[in-house]
PDB file of N, CA, C and O in Angstrom:
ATOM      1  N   UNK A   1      13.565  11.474   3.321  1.00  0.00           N
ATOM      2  CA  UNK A   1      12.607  12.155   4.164  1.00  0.00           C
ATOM      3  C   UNK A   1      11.450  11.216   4.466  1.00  0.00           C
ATOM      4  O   UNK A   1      10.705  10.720   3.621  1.00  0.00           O
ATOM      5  N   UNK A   2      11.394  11.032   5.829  1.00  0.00           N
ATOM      6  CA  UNK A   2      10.127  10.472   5.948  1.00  0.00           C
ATOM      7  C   UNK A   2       8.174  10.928   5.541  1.00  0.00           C
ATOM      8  O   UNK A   2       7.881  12.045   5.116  1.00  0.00           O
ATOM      9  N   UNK A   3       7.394  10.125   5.720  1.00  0.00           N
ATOM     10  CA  UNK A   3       6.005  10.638   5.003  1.00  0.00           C
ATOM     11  C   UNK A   3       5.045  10.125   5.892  1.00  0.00           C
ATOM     12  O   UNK A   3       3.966   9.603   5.613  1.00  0.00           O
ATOM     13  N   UNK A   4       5.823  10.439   7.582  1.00  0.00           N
ATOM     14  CA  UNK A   4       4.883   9.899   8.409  1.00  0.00           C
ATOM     15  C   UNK A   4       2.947  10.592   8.714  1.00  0.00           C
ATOM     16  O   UNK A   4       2.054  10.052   9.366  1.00  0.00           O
ATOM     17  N   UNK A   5       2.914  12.076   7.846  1.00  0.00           N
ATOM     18  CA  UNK A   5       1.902  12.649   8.014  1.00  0.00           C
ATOM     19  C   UNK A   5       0.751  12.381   6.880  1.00  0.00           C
ATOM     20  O   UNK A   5      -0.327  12.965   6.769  1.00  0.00           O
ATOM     21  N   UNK A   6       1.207  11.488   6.192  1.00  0.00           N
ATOM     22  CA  UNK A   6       0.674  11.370   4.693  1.00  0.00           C
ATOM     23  C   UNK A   6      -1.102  10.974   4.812  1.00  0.00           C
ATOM     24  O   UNK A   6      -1.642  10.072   5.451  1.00  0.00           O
ATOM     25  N   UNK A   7      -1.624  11.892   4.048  1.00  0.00           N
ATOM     26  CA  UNK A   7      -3.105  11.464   3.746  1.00  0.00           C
ATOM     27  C   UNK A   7      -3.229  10.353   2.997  1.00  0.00           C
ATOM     28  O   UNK A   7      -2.266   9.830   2.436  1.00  0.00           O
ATOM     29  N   UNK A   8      -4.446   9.904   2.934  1.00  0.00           N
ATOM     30  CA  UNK A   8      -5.182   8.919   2.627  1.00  0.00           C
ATOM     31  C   UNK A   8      -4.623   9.157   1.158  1.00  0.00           C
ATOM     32  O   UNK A   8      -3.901   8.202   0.874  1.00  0.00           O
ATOM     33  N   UNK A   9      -4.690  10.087   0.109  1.00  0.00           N
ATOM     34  CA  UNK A   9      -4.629  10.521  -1.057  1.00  0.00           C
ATOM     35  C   UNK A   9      -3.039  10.501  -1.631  1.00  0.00           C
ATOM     36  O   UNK A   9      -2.792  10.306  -2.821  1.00  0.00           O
ATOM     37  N   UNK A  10      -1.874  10.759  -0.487  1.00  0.00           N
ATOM     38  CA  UNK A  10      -1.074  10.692  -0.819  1.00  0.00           C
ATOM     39  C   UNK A  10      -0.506   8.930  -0.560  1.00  0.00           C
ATOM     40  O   UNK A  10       0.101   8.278  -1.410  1.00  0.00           O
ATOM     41  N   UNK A  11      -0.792   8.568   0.454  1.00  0.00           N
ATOM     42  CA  UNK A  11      -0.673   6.994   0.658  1.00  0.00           C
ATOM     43  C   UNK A  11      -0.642   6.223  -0.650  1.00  0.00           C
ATOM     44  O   UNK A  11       0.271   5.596  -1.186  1.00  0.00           O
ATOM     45  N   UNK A  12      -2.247   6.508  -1.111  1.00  0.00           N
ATOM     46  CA  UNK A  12      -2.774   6.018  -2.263  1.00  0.00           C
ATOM     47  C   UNK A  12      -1.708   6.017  -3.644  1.00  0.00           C
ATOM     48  O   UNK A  12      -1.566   4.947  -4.235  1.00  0.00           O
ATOM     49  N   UNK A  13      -0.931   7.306  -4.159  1.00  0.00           N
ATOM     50  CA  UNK A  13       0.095   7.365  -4.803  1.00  0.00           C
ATOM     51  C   UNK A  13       0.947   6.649  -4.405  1.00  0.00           C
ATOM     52  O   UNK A  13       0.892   5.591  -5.030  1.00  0.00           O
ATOM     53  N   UNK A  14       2.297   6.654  -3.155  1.00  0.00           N
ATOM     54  CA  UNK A  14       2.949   5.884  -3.242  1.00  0.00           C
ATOM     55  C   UNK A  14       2.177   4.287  -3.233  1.00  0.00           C
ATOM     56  O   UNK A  14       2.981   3.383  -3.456  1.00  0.00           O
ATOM     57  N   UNK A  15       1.182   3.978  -3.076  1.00  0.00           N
ATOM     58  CA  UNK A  15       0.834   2.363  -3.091  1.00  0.00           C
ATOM     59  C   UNK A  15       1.064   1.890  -4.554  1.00  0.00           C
ATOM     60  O   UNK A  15       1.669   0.942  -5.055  1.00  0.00           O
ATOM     61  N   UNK A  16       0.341   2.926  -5.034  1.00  0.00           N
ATOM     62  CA  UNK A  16       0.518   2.568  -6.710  1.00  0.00           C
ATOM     63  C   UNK A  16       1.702   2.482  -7.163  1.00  0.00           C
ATOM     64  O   UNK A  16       1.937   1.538  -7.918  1.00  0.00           O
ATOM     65  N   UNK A  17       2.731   3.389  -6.852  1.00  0.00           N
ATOM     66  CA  UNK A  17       4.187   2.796  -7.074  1.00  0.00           C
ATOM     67  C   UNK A  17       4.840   2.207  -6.674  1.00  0.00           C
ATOM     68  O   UNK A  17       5.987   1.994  -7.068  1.00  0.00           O
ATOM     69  N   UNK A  18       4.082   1.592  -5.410  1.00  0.00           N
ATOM     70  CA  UNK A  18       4.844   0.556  -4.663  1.00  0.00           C
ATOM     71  C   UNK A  18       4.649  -1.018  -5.403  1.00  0.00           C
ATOM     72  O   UNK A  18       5.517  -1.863  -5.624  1.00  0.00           O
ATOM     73  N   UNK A  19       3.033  -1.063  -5.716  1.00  0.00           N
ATOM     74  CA  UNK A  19       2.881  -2.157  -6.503  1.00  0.00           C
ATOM     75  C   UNK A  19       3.511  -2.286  -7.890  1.00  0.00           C
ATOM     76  O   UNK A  19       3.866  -3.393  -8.293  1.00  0.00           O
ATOM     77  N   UNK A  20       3.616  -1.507  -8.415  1.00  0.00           N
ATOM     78  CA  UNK A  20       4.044  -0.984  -9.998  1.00  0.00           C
ATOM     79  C   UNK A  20       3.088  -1.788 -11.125  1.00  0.00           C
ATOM     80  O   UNK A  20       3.250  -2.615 -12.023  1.00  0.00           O
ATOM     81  N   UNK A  21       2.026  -1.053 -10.534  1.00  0.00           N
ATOM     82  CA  UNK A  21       1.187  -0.858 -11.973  1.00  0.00           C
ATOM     83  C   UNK A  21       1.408  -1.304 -13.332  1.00  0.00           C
ATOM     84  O   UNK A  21       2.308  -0.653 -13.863  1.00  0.00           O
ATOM     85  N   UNK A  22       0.901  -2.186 -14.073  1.00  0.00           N
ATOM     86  CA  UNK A  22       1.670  -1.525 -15.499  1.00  0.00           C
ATOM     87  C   UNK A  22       0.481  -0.896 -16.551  1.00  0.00           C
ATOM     88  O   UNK A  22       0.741  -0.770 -17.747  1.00  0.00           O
ATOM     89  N   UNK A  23      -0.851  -0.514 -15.988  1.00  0.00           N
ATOM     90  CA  UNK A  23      -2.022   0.049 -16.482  1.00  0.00           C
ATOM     91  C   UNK A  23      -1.934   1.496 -15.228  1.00  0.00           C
ATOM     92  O   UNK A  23      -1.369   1.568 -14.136  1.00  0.00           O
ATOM     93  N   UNK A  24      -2.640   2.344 -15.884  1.00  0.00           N
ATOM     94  CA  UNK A  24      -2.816   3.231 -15.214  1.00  0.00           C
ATOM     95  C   UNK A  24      -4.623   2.889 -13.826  1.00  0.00           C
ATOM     96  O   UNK A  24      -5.846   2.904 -13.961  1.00  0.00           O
ATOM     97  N   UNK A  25      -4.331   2.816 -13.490  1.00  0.00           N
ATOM     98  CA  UNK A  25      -5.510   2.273 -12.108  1.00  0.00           C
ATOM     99  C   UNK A  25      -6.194   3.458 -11.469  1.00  0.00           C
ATOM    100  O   UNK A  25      -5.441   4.311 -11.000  1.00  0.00           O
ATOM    101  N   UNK A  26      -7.341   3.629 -11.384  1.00  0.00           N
ATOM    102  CA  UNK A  26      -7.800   4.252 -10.433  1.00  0.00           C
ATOM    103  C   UNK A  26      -8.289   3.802  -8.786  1.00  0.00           C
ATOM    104  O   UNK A  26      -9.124   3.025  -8.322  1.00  0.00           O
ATOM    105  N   UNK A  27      -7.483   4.554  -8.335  1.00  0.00           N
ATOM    106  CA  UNK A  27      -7.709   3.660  -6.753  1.00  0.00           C
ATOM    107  C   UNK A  27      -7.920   4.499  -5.530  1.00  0.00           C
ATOM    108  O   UNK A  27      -7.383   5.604  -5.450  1.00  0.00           O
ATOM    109  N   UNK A  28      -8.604   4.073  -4.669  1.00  0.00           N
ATOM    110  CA  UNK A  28      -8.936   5.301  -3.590  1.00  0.00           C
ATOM    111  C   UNK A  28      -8.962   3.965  -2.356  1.00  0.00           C
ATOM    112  O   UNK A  28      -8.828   2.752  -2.514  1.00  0.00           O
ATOM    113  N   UNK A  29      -9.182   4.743  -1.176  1.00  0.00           N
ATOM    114  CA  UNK A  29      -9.470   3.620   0.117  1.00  0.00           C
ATOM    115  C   UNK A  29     -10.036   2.900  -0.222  1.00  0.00           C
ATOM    116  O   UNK A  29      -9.357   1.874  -0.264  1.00  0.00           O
ATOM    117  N   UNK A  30     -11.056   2.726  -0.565  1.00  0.00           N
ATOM    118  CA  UNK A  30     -12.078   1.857  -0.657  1.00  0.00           C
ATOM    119  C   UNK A  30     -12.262   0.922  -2.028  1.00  0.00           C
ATOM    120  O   UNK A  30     -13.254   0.273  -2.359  1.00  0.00           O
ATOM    121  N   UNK A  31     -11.043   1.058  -2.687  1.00  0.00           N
ATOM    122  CA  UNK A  31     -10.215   0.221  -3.487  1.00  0.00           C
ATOM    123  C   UNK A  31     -10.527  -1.895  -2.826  1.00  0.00           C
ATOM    124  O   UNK A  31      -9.538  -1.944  -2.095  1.00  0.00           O
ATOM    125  N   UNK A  32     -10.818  -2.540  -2.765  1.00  0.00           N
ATOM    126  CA  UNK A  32     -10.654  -3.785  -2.407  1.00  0.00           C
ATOM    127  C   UNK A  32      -9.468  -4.381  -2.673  1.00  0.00           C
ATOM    128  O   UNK A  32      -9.433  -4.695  -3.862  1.00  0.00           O
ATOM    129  N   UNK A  33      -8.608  -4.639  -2.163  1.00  0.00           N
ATOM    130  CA  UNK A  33      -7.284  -5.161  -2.615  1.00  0.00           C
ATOM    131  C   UNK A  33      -7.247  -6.427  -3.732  1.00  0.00           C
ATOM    132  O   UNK A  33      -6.393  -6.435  -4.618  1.00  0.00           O
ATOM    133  N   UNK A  34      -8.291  -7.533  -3.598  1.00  0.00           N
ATOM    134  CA  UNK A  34      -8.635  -8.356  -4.267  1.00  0.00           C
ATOM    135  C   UNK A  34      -9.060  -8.136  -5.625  1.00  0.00           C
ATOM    136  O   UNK A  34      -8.932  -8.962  -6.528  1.00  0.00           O
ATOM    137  N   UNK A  35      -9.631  -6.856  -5.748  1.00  0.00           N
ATOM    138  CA  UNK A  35     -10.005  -6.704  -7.445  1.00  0.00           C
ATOM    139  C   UNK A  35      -8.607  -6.393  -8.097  1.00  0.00           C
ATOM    140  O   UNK A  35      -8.588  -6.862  -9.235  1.00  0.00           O
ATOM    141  N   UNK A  36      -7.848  -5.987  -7.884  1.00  0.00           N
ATOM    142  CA  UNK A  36      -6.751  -5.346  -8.323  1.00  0.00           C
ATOM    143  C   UNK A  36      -5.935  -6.973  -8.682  1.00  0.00           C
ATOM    144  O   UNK A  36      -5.744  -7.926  -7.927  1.00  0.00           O
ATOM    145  N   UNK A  37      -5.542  -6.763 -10.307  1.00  0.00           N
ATOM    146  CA  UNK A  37      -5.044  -7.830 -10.729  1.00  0.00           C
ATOM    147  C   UNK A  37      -4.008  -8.048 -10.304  1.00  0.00           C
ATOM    148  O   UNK A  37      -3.826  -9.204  -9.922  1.00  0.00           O
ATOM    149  N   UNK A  38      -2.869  -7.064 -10.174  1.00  0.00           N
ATOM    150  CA  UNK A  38      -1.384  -6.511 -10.050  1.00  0.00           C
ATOM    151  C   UNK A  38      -1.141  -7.032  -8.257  1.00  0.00           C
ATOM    152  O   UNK A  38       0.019  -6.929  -7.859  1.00  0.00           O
ATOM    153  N   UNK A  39      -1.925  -7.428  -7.501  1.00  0.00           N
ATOM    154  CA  UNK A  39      -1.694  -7.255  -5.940  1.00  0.00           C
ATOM    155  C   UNK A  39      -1.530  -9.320  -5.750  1.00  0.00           C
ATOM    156  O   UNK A  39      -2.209 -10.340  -5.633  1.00  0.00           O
ATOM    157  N   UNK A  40      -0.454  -8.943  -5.818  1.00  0.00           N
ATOM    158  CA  UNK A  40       0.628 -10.535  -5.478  1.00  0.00           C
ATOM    159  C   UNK A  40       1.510 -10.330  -4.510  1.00  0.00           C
ATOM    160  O   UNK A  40       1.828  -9.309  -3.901  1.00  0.00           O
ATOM    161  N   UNK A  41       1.931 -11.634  -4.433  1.00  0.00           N
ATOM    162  CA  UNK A  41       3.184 -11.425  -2.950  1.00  0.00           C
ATOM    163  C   UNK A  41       4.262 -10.683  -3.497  1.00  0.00           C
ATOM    164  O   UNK A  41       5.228 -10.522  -2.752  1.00  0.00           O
ATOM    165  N   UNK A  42       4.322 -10.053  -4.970  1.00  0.00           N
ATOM    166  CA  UNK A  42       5.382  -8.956  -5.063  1.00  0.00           C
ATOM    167  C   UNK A  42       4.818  -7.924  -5.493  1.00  0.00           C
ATOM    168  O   UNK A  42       5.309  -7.267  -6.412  1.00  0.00           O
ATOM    169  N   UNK A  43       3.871  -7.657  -4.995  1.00  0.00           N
ATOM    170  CA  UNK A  43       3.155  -5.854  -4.827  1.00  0.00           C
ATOM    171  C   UNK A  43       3.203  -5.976  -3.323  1.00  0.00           C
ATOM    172  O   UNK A  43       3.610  -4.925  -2.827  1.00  0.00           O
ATOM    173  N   UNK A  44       2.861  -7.113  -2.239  1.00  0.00           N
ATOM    174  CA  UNK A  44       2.858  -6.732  -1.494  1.00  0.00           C
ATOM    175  C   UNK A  44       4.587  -6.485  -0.554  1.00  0.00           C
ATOM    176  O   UNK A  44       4.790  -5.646   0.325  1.00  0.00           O
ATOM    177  N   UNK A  45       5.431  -7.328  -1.010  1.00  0.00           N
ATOM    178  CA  UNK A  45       6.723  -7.028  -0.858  1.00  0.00           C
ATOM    179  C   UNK A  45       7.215  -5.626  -1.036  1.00  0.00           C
ATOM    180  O   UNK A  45       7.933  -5.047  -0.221  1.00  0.00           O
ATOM    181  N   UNK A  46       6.659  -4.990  -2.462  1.00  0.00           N
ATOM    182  CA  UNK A  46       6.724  -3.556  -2.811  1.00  0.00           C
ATOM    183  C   UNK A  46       6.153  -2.789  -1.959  1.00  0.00           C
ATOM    184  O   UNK A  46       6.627  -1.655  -1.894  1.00  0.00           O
ATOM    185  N   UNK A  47       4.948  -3.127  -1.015  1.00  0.00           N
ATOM    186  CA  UNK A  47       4.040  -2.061  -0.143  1.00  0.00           C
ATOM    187  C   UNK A  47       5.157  -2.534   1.172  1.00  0.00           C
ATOM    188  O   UNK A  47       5.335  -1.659   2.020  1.00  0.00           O
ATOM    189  N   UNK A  48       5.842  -3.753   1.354  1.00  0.00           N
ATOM    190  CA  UNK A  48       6.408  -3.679   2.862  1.00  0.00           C
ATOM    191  C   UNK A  48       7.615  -3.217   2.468  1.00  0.00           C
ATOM    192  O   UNK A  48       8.010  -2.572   3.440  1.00  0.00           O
ATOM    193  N   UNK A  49       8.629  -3.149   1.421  1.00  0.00           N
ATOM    194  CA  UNK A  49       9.436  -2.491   1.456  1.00  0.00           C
ATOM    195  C   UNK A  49       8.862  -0.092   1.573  1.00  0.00           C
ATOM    196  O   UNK A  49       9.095   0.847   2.334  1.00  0.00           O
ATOM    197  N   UNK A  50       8.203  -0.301   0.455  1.00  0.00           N
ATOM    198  CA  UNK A  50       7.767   1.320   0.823  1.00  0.00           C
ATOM    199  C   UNK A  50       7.570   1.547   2.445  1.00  0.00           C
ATOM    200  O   UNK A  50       7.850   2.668   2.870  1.00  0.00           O
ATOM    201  N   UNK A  51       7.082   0.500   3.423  1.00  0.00           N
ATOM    202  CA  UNK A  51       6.436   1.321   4.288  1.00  0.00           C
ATOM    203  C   UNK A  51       8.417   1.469   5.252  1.00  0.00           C
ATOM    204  O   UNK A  51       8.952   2.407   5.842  1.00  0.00           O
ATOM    205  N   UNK A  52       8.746   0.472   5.038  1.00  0.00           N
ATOM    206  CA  UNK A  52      10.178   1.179   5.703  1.00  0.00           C
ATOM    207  C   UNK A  52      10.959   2.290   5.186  1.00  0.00           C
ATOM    208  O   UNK A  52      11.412   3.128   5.964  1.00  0.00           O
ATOM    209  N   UNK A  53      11.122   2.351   4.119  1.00  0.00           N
ATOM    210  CA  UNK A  53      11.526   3.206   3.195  1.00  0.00           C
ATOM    211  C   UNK A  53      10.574   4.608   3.252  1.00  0.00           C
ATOM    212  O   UNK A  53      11.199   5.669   3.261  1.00  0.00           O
ATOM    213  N   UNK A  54       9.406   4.653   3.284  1.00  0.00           N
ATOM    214  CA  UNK A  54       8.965   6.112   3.403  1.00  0.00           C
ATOM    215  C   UNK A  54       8.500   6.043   4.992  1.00  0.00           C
ATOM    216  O   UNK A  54       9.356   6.697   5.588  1.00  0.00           O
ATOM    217  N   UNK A  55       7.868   5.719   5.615  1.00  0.00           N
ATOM    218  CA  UNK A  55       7.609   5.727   7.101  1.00  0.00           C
ATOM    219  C   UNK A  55       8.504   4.866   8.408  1.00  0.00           C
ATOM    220  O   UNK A  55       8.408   4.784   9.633  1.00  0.00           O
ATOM    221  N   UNK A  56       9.255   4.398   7.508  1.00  0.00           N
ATOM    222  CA  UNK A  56       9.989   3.827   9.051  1.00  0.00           C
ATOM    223  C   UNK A  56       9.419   2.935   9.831  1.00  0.00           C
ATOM    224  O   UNK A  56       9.584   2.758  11.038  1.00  0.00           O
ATOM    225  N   UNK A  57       8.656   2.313   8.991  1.00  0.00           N
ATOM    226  CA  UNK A  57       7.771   1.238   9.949  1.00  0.00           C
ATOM    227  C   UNK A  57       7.980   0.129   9.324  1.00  0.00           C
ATOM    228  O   UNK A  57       7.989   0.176   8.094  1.00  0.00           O
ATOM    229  N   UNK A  58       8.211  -1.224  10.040  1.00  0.00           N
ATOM    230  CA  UNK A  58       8.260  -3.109   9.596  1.00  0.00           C
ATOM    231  C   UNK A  58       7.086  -3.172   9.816  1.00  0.00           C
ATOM    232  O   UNK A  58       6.472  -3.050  10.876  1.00  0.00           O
ATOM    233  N   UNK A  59       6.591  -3.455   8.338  1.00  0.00           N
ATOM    234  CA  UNK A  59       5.286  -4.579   8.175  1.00  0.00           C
ATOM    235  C   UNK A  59       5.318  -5.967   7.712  1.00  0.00           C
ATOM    236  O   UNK A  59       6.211  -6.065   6.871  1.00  0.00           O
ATOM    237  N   UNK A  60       4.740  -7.042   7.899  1.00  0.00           N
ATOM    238  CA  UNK A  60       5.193  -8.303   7.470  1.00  0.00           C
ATOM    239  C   UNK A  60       3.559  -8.855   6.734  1.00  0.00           C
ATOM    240  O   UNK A  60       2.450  -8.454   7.085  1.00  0.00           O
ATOM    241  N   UNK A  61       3.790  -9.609   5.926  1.00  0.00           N
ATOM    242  CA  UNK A  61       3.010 -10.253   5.360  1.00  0.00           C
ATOM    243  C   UNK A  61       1.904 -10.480   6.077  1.00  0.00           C
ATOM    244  O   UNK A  61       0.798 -10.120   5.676  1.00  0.00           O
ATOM    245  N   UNK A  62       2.113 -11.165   7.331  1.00  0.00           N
ATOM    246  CA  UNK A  62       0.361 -10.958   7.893  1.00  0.00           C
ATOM    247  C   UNK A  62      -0.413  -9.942   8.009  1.00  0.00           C
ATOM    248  O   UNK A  62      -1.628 -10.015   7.823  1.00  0.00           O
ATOM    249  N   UNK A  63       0.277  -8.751   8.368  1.00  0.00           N
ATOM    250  CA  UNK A  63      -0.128  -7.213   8.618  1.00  0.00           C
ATOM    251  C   UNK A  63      -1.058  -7.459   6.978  1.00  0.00           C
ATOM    252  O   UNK A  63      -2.287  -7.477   6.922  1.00  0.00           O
ATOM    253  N   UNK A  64      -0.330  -7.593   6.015  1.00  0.00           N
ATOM    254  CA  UNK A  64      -0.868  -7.051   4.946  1.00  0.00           C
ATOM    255  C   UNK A  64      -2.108  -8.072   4.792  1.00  0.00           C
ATOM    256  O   UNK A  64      -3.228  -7.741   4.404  1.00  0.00           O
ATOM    257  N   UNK A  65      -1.657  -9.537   5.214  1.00  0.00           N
ATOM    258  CA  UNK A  65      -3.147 -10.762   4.804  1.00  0.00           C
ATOM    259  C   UNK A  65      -4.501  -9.835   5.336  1.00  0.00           C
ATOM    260  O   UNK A  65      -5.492  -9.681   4.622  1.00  0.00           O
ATOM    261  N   UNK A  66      -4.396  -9.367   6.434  1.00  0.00           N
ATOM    262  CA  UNK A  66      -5.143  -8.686   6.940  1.00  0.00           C
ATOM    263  C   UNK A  66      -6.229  -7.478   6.824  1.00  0.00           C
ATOM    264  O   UNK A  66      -7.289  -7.337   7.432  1.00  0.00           O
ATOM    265  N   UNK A  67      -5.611  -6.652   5.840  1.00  0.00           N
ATOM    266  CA  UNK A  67      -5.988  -6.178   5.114  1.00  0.00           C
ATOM    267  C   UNK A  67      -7.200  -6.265   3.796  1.00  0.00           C
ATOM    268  O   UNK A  67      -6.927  -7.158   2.993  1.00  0.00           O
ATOM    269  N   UNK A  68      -8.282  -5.595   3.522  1.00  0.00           N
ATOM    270  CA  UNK A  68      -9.497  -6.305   2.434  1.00  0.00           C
ATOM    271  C   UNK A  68      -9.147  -4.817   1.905  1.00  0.00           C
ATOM    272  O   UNK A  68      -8.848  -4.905   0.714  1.00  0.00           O
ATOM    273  N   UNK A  69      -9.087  -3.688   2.294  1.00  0.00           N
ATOM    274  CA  UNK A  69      -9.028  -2.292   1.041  1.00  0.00           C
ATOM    275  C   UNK A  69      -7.920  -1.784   1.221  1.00  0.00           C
ATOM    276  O   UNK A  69      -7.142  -2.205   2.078  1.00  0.00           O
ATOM    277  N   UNK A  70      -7.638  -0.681   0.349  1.00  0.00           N
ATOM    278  CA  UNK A  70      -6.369   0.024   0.374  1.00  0.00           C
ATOM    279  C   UNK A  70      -6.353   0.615   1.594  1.00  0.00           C
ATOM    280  O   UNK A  70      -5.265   0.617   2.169  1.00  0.00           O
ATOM    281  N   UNK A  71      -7.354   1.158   2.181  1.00  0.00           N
ATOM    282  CA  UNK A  71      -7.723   2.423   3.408  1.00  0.00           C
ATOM    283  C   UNK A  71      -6.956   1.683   4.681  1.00  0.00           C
ATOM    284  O   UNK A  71      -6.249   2.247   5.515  1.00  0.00           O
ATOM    285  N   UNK A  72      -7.437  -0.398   4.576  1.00  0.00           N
ATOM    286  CA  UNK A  72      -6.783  -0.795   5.631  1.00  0.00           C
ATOM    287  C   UNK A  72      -5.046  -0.760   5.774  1.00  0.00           C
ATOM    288  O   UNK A  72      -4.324  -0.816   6.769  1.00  0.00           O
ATOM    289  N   UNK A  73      -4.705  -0.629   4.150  1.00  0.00           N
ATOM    290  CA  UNK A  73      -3.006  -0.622   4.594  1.00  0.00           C
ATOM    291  C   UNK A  73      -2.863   0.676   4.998  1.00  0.00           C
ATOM    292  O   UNK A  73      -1.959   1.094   5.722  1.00  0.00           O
ATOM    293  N   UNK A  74      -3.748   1.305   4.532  1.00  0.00           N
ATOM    294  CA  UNK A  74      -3.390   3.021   4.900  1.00  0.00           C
ATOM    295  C   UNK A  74      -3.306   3.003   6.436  1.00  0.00           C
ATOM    296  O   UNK A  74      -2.806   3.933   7.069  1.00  0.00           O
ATOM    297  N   UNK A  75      -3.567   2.442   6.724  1.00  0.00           N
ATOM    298  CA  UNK A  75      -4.194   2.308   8.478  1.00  0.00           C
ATOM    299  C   UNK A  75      -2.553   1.426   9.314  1.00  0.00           C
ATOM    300  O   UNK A  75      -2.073   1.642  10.426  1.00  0.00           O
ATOM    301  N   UNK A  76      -2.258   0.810   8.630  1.00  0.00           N
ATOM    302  CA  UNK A  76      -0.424  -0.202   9.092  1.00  0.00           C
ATOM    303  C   UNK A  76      -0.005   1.258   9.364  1.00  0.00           C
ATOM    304  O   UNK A  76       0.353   1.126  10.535  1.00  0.00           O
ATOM    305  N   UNK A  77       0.219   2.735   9.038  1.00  0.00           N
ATOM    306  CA  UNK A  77       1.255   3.302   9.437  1.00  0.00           C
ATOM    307  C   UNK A  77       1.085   3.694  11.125  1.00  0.00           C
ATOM    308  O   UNK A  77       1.939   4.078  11.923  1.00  0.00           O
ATOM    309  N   UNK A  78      -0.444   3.415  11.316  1.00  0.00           N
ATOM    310  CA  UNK A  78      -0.415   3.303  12.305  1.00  0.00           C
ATOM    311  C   UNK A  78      -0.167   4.781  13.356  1.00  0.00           C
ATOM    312  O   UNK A  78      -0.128   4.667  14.581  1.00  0.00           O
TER     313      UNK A  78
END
């Protein structure tokens, strides 16, 4: 099933399992992607595979360079 209607709040969940955590994190939009220890080119592989996998959308690595908070990937579904 797709999760093309997803809030900011629900985004936020799958991101966290997209990166896979291994601490429990508190994170909201306004999260900075840079503080987050866990956010490497394989969290962000994990956020471009989720976004095909739950929304149906190709994102590529620049989409994500682009990005400074969580709110902005929230924003790729576009």
């Amino acid at each position: 099933m797709k999760a093309a209607m997803d809030t900011l709040e629900q985004f936020v969940e799958k991101f966290k399992n997209a990166v896979d955590f291994q601490d429990e994190v508190q994170l909201t939009g306004d999260t900075n992607l840079k503080t987050l220890a866990e956010w490497d080119s394989l969290a962000a592989l994990g956020v471009i595979i989720m976004f095909d996998m739950e929304y149906d959308k190709a994102i590529a690595g620049k989409d994500l360079a682009g990005c400074q908070l969580v709110s902005d990937v929230y924003k790729l579904i576009g």
